[in-house]
N, CA, C and O atoms as a GROMACS GRO file, in nm:
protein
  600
    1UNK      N    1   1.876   1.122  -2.267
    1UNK     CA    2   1.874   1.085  -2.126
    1UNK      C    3   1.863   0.934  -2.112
    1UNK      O    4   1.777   0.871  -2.173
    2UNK      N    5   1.965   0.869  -2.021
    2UNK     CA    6   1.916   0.714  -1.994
    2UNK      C    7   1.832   0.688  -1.941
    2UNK      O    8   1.773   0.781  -1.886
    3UNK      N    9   1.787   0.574  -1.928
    3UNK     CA   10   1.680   0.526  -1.853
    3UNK      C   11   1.709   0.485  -1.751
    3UNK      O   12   1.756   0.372  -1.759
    4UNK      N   13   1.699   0.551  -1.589
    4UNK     CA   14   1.731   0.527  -1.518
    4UNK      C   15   1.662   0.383  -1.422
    4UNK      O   16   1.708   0.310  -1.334
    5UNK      N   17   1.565   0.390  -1.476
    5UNK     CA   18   1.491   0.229  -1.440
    5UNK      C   19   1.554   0.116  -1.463
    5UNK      O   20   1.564   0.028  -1.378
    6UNK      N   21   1.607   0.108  -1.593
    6UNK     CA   22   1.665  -0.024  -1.605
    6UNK      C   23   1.812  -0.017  -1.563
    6UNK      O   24   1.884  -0.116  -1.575
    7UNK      N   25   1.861   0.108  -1.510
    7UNK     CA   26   2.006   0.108  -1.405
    7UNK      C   27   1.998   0.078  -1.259
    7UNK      O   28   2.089   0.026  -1.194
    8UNK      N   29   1.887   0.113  -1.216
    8UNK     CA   30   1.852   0.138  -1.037
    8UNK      C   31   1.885  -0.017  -1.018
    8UNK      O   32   1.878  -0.114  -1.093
    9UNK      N   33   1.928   0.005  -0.868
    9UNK     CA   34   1.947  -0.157  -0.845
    9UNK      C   35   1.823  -0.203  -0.730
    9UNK      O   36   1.790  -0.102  -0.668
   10UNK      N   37   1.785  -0.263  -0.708
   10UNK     CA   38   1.681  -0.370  -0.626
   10UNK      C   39   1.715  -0.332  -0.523
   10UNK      O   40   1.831  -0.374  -0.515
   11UNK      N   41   1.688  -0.267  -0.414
   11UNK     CA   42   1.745  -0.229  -0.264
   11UNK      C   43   1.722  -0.353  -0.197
   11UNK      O   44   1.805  -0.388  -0.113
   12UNK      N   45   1.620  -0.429  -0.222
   12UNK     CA   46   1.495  -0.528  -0.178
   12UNK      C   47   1.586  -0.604  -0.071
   12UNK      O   48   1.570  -0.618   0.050
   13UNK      N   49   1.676  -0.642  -0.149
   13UNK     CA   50   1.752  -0.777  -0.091
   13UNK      C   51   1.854  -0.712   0.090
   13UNK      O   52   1.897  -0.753   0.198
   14UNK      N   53   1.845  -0.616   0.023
   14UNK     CA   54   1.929  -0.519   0.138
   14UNK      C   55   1.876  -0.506   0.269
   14UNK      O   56   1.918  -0.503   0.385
   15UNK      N   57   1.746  -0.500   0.195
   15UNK     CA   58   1.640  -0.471   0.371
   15UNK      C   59   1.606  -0.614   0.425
   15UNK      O   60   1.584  -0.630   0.545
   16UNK      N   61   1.602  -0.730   0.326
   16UNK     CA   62   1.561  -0.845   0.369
   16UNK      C   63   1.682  -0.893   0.470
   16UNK      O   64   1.677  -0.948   0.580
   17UNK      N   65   1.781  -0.854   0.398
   17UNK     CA   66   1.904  -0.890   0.484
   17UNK      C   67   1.881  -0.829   0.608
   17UNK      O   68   1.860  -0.903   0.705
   18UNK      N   69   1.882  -0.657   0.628
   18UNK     CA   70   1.877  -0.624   0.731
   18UNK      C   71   1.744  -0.694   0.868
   18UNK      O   72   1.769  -0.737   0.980
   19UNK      N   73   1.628  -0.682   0.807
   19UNK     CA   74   1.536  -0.748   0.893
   19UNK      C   75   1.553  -0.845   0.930
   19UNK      O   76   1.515  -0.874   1.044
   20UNK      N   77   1.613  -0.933   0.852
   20UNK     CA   78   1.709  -1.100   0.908
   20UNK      C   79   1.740  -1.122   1.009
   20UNK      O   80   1.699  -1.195   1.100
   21UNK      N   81   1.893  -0.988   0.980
   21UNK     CA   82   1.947  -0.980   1.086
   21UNK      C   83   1.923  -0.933   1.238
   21UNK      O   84   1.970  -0.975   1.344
   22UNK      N   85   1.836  -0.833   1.211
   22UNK     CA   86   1.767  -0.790   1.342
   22UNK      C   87   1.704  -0.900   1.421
   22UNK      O   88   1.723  -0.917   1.541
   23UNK      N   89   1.613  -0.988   1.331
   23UNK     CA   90   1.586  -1.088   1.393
   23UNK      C   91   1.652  -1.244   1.479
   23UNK      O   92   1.611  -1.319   1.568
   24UNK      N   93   1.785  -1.234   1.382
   24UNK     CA   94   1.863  -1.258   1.421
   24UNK      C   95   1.919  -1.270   1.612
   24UNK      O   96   1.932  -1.349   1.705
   25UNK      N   97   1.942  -1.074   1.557
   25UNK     CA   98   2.008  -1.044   1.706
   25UNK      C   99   1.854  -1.084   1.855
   25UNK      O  100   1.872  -1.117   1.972
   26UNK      N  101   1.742  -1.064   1.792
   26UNK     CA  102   1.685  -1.100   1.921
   26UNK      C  103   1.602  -1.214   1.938
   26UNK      O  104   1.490  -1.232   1.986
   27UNK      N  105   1.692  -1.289   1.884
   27UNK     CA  106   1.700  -1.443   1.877
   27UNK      C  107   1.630  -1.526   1.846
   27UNK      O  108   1.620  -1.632   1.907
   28UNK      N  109   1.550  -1.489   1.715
   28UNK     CA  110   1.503  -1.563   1.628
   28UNK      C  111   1.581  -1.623   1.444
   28UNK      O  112   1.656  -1.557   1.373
   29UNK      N  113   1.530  -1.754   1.420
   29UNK     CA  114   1.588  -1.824   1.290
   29UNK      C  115   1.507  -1.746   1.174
   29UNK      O  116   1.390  -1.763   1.143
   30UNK      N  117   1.592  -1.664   1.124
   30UNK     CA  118   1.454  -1.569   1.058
   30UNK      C  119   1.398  -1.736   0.932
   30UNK      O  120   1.300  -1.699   0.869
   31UNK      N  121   1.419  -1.817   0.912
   31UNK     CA  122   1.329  -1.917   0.798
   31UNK      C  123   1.261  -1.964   0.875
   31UNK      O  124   1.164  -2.026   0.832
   32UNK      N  125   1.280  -1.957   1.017
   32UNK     CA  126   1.167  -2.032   1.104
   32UNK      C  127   1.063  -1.932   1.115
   32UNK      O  128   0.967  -1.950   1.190
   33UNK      N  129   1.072  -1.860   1.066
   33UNK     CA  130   0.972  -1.732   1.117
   33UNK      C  131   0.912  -1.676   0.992
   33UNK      O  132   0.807  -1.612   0.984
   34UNK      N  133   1.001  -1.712   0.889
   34UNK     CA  134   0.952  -1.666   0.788
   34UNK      C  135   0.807  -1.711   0.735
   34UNK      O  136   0.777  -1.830   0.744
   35UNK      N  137   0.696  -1.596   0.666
   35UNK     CA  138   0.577  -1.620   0.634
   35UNK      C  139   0.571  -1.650   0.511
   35UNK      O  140   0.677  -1.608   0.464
   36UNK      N  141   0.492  -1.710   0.406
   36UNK     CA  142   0.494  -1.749   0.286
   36UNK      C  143   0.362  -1.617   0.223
   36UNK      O  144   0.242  -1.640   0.234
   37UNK      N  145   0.420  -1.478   0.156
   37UNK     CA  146   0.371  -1.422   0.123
   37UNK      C  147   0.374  -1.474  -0.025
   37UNK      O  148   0.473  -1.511  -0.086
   38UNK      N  149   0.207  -1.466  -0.082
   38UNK     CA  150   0.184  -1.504  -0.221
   38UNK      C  151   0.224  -1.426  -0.325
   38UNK      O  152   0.218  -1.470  -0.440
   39UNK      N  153   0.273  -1.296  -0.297
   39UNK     CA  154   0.275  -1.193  -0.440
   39UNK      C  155   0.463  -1.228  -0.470
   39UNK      O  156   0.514  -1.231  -0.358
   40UNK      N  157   0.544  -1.246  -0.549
   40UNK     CA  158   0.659  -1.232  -0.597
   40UNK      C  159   0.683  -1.071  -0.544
   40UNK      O  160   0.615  -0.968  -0.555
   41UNK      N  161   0.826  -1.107  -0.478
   41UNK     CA  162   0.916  -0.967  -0.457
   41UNK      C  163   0.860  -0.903  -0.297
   41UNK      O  164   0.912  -0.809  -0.238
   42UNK      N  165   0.749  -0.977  -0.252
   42UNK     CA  166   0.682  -0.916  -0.117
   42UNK      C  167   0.781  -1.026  -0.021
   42UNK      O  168   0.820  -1.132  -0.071
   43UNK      N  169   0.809  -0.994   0.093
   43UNK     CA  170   0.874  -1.078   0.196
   43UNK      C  171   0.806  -1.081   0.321
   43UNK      O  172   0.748  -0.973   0.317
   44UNK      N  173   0.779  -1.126   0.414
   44UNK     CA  174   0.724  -1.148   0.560
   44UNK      C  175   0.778  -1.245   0.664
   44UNK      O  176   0.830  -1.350   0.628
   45UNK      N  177   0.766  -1.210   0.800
   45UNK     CA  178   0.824  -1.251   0.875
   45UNK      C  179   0.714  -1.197   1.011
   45UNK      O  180   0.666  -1.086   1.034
   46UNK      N  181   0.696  -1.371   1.108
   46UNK     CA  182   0.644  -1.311   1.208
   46UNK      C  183   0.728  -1.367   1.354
   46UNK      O  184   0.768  -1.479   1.383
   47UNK      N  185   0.733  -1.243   1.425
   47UNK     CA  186   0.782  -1.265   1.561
   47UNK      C  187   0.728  -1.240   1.638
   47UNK      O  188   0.622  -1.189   1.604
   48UNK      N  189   0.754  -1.255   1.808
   48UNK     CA  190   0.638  -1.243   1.917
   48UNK      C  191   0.718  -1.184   2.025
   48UNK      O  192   0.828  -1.234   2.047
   49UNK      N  193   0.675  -1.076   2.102
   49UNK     CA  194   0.709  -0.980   2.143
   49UNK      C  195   0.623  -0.989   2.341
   49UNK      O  196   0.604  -0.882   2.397
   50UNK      N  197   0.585  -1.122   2.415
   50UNK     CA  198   0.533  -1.102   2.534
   50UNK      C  199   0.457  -1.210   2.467
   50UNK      O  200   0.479  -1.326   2.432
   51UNK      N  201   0.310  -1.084   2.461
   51UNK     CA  202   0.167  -1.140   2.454
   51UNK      C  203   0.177  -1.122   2.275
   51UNK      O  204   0.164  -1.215   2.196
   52UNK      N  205   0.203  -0.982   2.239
   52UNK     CA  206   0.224  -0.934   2.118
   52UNK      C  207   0.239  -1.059   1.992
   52UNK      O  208   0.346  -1.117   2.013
   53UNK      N  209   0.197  -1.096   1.919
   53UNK     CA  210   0.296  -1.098   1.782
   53UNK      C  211   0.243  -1.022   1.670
   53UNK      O  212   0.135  -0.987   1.621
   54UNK      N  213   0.368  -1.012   1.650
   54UNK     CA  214   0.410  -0.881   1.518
   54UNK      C  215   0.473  -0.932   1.392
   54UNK      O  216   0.566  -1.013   1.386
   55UNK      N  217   0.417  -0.881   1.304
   55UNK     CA  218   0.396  -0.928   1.141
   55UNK      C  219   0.517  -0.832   1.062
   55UNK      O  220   0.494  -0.712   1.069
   56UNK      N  221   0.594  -0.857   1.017
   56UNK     CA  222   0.662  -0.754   0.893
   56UNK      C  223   0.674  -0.825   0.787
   56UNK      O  224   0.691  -0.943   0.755
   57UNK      N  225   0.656  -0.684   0.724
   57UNK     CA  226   0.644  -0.690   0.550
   57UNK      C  227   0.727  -0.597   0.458
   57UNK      O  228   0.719  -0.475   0.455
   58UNK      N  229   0.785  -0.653   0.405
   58UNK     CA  230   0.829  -0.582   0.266
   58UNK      C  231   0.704  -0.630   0.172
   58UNK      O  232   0.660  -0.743   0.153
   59UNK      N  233   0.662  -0.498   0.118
   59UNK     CA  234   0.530  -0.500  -0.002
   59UNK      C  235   0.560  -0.403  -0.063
   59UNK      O  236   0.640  -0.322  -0.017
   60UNK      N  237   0.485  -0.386  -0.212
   60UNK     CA  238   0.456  -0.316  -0.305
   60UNK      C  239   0.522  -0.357  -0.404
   60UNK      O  240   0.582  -0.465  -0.404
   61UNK      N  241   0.519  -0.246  -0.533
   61UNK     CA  242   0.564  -0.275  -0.632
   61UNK      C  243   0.711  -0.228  -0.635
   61UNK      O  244   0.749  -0.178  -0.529
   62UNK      N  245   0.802  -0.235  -0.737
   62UNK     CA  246   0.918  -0.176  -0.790
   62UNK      C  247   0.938  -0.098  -0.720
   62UNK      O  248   0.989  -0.085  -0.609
   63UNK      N  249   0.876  -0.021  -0.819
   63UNK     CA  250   0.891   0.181  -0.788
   63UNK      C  251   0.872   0.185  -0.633
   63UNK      O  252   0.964   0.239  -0.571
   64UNK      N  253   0.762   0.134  -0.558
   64UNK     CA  254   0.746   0.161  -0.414
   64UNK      C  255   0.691   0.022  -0.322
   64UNK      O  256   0.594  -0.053  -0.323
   65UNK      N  257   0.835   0.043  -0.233
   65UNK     CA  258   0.810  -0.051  -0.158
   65UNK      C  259   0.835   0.009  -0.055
   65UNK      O  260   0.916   0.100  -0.037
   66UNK      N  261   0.723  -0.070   0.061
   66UNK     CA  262   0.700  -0.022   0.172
   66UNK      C  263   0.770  -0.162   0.293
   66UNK      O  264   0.796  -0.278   0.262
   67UNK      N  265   0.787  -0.094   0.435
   67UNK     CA  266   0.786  -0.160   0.532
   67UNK      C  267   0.650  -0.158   0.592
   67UNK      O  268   0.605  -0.048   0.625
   68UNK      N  269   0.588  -0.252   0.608
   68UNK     CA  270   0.469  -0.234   0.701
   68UNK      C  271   0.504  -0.355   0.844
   68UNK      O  272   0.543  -0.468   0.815
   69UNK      N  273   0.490  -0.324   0.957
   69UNK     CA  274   0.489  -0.402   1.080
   69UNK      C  275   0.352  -0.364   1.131
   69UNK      O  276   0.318  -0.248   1.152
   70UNK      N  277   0.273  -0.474   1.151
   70UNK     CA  278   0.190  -0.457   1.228
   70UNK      C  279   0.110  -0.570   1.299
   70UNK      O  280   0.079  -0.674   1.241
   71UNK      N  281   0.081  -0.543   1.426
   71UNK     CA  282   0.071  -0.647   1.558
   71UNK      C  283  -0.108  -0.663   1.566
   71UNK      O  284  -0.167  -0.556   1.586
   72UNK      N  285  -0.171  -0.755   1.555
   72UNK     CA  286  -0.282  -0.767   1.562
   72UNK      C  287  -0.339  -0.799   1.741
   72UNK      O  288  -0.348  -0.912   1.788
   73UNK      N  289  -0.362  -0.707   1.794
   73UNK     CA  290  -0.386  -0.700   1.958
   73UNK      C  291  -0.505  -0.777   1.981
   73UNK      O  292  -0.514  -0.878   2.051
   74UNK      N  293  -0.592  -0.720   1.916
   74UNK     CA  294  -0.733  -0.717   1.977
   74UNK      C  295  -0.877  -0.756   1.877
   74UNK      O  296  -0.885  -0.730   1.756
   75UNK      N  297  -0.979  -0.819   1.957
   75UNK     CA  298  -1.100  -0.835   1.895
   75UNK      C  299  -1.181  -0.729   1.933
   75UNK      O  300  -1.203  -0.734   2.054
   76UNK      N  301  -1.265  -0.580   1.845
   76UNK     CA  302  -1.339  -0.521   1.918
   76UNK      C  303  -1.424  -0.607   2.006
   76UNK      O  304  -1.463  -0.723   1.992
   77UNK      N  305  -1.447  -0.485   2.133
   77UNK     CA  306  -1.547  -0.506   2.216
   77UNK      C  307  -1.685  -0.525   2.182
   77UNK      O  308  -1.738  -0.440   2.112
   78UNK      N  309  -1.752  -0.626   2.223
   78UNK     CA  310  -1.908  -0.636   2.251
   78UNK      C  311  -2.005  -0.495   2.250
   78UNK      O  312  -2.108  -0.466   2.189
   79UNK      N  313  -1.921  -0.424   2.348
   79UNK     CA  314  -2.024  -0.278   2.399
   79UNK      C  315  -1.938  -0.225   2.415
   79UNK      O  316  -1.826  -0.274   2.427
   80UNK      N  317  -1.970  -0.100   2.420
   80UNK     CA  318  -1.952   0.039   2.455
   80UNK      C  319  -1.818   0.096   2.349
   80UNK      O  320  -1.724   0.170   2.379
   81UNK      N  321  -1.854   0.028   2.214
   81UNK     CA  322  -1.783   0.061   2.121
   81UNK      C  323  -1.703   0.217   2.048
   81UNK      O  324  -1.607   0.249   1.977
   82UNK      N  325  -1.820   0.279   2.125
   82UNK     CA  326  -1.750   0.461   2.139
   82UNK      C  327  -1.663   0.480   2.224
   82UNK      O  328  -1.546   0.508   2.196
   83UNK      N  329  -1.718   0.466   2.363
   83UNK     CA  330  -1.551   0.509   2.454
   83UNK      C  331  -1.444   0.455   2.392
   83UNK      O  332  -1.330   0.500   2.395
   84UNK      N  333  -1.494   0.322   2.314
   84UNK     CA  334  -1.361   0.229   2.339
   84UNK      C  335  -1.282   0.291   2.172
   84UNK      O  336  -1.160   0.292   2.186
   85UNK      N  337  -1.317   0.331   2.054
   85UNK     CA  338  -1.279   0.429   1.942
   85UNK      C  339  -1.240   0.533   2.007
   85UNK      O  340  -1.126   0.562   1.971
   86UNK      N  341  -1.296   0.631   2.120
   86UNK     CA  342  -1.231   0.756   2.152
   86UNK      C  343  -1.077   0.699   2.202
   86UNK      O  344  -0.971   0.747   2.163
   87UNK      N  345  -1.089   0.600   2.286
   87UNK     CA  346  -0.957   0.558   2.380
   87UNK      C  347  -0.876   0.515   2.284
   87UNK      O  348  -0.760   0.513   2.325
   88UNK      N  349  -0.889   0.478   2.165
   88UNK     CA  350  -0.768   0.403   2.091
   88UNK      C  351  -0.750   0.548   2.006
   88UNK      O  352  -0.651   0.559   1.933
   89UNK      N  353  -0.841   0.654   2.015
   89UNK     CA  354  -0.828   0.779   1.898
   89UNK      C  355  -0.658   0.857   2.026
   89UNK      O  356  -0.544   0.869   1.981
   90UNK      N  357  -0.697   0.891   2.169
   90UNK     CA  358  -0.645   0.916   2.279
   90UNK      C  359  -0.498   0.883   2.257
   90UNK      O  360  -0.401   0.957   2.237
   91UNK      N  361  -0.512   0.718   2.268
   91UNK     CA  362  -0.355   0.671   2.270
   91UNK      C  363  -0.302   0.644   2.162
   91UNK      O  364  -0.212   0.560   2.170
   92UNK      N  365  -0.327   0.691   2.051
   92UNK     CA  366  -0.274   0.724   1.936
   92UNK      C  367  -0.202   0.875   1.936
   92UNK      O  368  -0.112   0.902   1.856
   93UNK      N  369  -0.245   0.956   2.018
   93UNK     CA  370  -0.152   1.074   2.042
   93UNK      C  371  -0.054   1.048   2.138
   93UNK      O  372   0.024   1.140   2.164
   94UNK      N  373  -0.041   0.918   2.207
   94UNK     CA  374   0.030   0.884   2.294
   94UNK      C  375   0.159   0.812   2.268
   94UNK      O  376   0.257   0.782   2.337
   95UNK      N  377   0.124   0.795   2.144
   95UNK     CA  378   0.226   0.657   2.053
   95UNK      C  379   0.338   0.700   2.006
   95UNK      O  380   0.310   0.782   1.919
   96UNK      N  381   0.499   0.685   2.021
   96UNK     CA  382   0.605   0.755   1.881
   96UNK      C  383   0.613   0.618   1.759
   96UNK      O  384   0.619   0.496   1.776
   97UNK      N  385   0.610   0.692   1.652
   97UNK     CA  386   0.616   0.643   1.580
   97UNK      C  387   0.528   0.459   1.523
   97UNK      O  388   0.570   0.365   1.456
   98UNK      N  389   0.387   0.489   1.601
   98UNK     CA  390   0.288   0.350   1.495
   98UNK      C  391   0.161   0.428   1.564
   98UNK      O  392   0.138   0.517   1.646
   99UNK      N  393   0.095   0.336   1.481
   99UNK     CA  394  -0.052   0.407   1.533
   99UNK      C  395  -0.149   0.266   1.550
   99UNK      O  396  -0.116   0.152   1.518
  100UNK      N  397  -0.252   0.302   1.597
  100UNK     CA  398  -0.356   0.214   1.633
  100UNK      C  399  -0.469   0.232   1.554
  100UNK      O  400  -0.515   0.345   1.537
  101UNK      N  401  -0.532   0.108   1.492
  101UNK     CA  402  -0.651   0.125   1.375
  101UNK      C  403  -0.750  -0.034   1.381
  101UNK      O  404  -0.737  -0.145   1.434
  102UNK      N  405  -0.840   0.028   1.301
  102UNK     CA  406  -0.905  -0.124   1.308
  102UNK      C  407  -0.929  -0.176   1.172
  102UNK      O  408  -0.981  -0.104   1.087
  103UNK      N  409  -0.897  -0.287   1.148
  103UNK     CA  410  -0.902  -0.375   1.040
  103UNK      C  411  -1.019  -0.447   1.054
  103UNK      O  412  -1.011  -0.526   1.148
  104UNK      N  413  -1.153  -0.451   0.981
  104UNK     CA  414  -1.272  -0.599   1.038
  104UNK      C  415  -1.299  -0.590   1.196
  104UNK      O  416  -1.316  -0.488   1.262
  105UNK      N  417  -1.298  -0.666   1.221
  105UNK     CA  418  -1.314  -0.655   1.370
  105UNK      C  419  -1.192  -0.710   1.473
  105UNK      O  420  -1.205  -0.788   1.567
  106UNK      N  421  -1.082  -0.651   1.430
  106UNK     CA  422  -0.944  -0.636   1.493
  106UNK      C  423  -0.897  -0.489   1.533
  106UNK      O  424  -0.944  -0.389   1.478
  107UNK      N  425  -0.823  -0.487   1.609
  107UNK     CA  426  -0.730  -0.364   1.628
  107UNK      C  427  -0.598  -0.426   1.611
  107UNK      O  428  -0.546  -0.536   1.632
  108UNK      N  429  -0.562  -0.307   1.564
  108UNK     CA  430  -0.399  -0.339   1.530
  108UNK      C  431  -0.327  -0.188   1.592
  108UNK      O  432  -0.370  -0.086   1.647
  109UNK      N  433  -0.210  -0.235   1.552
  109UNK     CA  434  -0.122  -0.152   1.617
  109UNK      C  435   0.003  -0.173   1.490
  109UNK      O  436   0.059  -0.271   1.439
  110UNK      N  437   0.008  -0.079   1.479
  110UNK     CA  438   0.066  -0.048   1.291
  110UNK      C  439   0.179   0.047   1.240
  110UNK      O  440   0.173   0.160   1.289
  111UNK      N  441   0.279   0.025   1.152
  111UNK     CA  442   0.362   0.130   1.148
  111UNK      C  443   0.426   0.113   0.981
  111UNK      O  444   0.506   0.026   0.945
  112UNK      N  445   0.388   0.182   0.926
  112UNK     CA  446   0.422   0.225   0.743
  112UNK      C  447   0.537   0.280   0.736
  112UNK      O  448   0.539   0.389   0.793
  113UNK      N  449   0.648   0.244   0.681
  113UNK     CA  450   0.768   0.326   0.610
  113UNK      C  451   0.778   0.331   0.489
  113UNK      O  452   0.733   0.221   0.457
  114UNK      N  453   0.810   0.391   0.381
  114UNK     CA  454   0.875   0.394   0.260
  114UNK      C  455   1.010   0.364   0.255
  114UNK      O  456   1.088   0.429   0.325
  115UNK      N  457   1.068   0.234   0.150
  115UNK     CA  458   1.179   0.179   0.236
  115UNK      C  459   1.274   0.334   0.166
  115UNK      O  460   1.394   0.347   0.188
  116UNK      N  461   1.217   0.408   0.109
  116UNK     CA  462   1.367   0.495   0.071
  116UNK      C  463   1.448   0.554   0.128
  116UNK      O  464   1.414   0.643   0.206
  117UNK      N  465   1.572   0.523   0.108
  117UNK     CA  466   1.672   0.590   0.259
  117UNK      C  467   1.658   0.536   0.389
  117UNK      O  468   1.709   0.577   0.492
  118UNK      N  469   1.555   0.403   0.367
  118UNK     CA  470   1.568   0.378   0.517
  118UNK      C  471   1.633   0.290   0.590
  118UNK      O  472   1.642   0.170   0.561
  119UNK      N  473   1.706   0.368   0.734
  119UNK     CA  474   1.822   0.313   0.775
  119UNK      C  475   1.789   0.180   0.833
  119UNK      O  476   1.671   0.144   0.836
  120UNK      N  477   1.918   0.078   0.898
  120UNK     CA  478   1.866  -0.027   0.927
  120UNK      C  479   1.814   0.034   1.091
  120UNK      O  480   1.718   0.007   1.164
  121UNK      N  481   1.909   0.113   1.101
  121UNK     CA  482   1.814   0.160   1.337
  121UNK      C  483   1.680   0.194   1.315
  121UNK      O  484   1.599   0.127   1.380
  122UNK      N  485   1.604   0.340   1.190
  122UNK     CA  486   1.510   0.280   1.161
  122UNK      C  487   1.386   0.199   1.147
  122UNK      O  488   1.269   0.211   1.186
  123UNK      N  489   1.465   0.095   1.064
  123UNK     CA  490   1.371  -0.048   1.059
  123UNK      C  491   1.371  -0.105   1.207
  123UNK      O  492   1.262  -0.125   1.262
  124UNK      N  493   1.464  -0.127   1.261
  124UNK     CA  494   1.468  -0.183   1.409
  124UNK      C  495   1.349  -0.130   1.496
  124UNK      O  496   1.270  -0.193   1.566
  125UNK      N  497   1.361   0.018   1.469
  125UNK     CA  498   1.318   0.078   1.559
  125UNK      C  499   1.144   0.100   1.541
  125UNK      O  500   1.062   0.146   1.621
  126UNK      N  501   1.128   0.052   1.414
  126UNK     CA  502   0.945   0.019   1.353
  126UNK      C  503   0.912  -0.062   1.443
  126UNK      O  504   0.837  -0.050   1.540
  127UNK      N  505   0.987  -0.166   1.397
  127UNK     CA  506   0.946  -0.342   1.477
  127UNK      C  507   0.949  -0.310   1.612
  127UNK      O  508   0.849  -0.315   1.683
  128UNK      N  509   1.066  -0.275   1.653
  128UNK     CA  510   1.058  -0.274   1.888
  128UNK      C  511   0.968  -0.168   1.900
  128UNK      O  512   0.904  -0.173   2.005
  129UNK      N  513   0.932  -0.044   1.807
  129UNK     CA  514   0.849   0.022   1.879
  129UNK      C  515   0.652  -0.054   1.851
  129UNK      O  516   0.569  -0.032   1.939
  130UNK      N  517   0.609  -0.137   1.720
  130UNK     CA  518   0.520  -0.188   1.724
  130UNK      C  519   0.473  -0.272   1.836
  130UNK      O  520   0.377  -0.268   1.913
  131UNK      N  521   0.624  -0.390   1.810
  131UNK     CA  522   0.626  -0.498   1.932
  131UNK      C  523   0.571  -0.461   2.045
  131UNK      O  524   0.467  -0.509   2.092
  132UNK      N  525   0.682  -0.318   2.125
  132UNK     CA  526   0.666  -0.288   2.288
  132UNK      C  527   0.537  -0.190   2.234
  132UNK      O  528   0.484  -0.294   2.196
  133UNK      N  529   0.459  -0.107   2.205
  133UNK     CA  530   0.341  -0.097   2.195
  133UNK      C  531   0.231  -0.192   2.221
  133UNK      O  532   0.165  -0.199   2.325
  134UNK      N  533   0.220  -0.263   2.116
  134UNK     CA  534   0.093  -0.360   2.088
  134UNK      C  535   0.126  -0.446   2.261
  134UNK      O  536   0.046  -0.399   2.342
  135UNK      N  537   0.213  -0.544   2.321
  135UNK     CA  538   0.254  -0.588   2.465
  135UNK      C  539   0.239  -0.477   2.564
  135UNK      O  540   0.206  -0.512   2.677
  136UNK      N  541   0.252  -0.387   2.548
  136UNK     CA  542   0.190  -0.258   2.659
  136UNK      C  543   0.056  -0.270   2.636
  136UNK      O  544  -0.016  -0.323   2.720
  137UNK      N  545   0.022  -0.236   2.551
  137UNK     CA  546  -0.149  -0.200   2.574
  137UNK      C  547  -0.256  -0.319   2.543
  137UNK      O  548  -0.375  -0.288   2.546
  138UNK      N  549  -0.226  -0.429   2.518
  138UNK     CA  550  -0.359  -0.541   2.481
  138UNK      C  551  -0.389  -0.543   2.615
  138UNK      O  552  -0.499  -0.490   2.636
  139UNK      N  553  -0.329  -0.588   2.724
  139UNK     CA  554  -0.396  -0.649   2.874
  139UNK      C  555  -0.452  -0.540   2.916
  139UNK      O  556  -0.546  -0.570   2.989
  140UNK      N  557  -0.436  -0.396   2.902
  140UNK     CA  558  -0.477  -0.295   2.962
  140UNK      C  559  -0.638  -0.263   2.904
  140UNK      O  560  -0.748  -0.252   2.959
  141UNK      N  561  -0.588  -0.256   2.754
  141UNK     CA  562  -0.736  -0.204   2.698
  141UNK      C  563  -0.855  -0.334   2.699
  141UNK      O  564  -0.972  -0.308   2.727
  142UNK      N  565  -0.813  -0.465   2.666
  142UNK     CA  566  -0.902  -0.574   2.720
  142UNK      C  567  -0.935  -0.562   2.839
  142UNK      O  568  -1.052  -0.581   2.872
  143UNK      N  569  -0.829  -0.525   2.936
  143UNK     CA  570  -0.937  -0.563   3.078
  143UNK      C  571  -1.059  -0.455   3.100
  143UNK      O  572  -1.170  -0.476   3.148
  144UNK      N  573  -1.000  -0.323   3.044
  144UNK     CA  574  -1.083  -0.203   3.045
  144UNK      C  575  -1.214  -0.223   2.941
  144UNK      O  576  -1.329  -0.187   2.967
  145UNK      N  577  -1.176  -0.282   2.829
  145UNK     CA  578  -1.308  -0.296   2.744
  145UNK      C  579  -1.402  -0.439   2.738
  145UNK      O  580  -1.512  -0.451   2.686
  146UNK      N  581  -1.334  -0.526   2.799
  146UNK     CA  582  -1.381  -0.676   2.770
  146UNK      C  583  -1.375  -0.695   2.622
  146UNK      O  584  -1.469  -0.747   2.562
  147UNK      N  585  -1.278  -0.659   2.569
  147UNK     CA  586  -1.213  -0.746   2.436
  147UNK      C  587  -1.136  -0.833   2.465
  147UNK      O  588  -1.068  -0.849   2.567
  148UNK      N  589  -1.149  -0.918   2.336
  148UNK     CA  590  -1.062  -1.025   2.356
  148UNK      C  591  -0.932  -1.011   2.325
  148UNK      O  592  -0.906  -0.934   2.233
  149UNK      N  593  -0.842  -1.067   2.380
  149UNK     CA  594  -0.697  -1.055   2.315
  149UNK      C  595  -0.626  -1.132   2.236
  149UNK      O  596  -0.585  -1.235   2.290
  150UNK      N  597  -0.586  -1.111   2.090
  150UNK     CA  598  -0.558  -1.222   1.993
  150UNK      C  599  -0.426  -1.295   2.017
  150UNK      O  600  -0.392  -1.388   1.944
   0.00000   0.00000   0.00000
């Protein structure tokens, strides 16, 4: 049997292209935007969506690389830190396709792919649905919780 590892080809460059271009079409210089991720073979790019800005990543290793987009909204609230976990637990059943979590004392608004098979509408459709998420809900859930908005 060959070794199919040292045949597979690098998809990597494929998706970088595609995310480029997306960025491209909604009218950003993707090198102006581009982030300086430290690991070799990881790529990043940040754009801004309103109030929103939103982070993408190509990460992982070889074998698995992921898309991750995700929009850093919010500073938890001061008080009433339960309603305000039930309400982000709430509109997480409310969400297609990203979810809402907390990192430290951030909320984010987040969306994981495995790049395998994945199309470029897809990828598009990670990023505009993070973007128009995270810009829908920061002014709403800050004014409701007295968080801050990043």
């Amino acid at each position: 049997m060959a070794d199919t590892k040292k045949t597979r080809k690098d998809p990597v460059p494929e998706y970088v292209s595609t995310i480029e271009k997306f960025l491209e079409k909604v009218g950003y210089n993707p090198a102006d935007v581009r982030l300086d991720v430290s690991e070799k073979g990881n790529y990043g790019w940040r754009a801004h969506k309103g109030s929103a800005s939103v982070l993408i990543f190509l990460l992982g290793s070889q074998e698995t690389k992921v898309l991750r987009v995700v929009s850093p909204i919010l500073k938890l609230p001061q008080e009433n830190l339960l309603p305000f976990y039930r309400r982000l637990l709430e509109t997480n059943l409310t969400i297609p396709g990203c979810s809402l979590g907390v990192k430290g004392d951030e909320v984010l608004v987040f969306s994981e792919r495995v790049l395998t098979r994945l199309s470029a509408s897809e990828i598009e459709m990670a990023i505009d649905m993070v973007a128009s998420v995270a810009d829908g809900i920061d002014d709403e859930l800050s004014k409701e919780f007295g968080a801050a908005i990043l």
